[in-house]
C-alpha positions in Angstrom: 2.3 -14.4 -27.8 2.9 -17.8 -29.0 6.1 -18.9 -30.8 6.6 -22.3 -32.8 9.2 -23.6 -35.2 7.1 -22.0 -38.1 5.0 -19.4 -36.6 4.2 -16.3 -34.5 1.2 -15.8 -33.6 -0.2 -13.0 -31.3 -3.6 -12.4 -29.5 -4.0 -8.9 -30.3 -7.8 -8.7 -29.2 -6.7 -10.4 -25.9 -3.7 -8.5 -25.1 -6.0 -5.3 -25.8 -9.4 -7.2 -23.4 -7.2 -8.2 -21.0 -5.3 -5.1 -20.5 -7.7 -3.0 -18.4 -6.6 -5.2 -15.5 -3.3 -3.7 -15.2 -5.2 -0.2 -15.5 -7.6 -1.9 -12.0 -4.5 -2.6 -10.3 -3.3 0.8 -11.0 -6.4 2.3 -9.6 -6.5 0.0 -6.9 -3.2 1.2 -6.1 -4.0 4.7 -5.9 -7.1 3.9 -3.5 -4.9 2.0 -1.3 -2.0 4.6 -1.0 -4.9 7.0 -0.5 -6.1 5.1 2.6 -3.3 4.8 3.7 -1.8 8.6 3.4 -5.7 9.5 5.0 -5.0 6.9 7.7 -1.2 8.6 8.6 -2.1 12.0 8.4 -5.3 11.8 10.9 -2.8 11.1 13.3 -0.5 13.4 14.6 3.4 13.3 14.2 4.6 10.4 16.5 8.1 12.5 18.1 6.0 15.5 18.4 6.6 18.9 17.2 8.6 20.4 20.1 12.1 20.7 20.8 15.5 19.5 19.2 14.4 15.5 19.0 11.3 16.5 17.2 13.1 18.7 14.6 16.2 15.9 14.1 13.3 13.7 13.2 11.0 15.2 11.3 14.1 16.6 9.3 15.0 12.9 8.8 11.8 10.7 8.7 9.3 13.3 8.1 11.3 13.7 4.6 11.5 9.9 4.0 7.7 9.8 4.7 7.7 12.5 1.9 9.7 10.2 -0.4 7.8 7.0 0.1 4.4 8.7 -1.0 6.1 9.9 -3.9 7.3 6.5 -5.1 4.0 5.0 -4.2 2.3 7.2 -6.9 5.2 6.2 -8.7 4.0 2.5 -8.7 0.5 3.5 -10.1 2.2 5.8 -12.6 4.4 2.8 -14.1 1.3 0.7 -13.9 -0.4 2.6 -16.4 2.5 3.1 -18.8 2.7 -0.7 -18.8 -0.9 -1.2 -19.9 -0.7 2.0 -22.3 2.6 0.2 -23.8 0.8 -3.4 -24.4 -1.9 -1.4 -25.5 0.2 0.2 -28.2 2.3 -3.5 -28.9 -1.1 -5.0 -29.5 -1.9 -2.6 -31.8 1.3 -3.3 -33.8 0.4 -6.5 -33.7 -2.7 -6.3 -35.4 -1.7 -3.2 -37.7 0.7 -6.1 -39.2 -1.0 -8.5 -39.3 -3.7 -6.7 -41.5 -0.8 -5.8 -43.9 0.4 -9.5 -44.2 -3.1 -10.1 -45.0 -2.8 -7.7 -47.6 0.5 -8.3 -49.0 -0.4 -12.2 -49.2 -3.1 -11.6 -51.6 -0.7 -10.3 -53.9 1.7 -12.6 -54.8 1.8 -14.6 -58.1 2.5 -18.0 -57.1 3.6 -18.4 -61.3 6.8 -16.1 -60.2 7.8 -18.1 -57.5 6.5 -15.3 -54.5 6.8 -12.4 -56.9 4.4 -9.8 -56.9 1.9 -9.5 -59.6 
C-alpha cells in the first residue's frame, strides 16, 4: 500500500502474487514441526517409564511436550489465516477500485461532480 498527500494506491495483483509465500512458510512450518515431532518420538521418554520420578515427570513435562506441539500447529494455522486474510483485503482492494472506475465515468463535470 502506498499513501501520499492525494492518493491511495494499492497493489492488489501483488498482494495476491506475493501471498503464496506466507502459505510456503506455513507449509514449511508444518514439515519442520513434523521432523521434529518424528525426531522426539523415535526416542524413548528421557526419565523413563518406571517408578514415582518417571510419573511426576511425565505428568509435568510429558503434558507441556503435549502443549508445545499444539501451539506449533498453531503457528502454521495463524500462518494461513494471515495469507487467507490479505488474500481477501486484496480483493477489496480491487473490488473498489473497479467501482471507482465505474462511478468516475459517470459524473457530469457541467454539475460540478454530479451525476448524470
Amino acid at each position: 500500500m502506498s499513501v501520499s498527500r492525494e492518493s491511495l494506491s494499492v497493489d492488489a495483483d501483488g498482494i495476491s502474487r506475493d501471498n503464496r509465500r506466507v502459505y510456503e512458510a506455513a507449509d514449511f512450518t508444518d514439515e519442520i514441526v513434523d521432523h521434529a515431532h518424528s525426531a522426539r518420538t523415535s526416542i524413548e521418554v528421557p526419565w523413563g517409564d518406571r517408578g514415582d520420578y518417571s510419573k511426576r515427570m511425565q505428568e509435568t513435562l510429558g503434558e507441556a511436550e503435549k502443549i508445545l506441539w499444539q501451539l506449533l500447529d498453531y503457528v502454521a494455522v495463524a500462518q494461513r489465516q494471515a495469507a487467507d486474510g490479505a488474500i481477501r483485503t486484496a480483493r477489496g482492494f480491487s473490488a473498489t477500485e473497479d467501482v471507482n472506475i465505474d462511478t468516475s465515468g459517470s459524473f457530469d463535470p457541467r454539475t460540478r461532480g454530479g451525476r448524470r
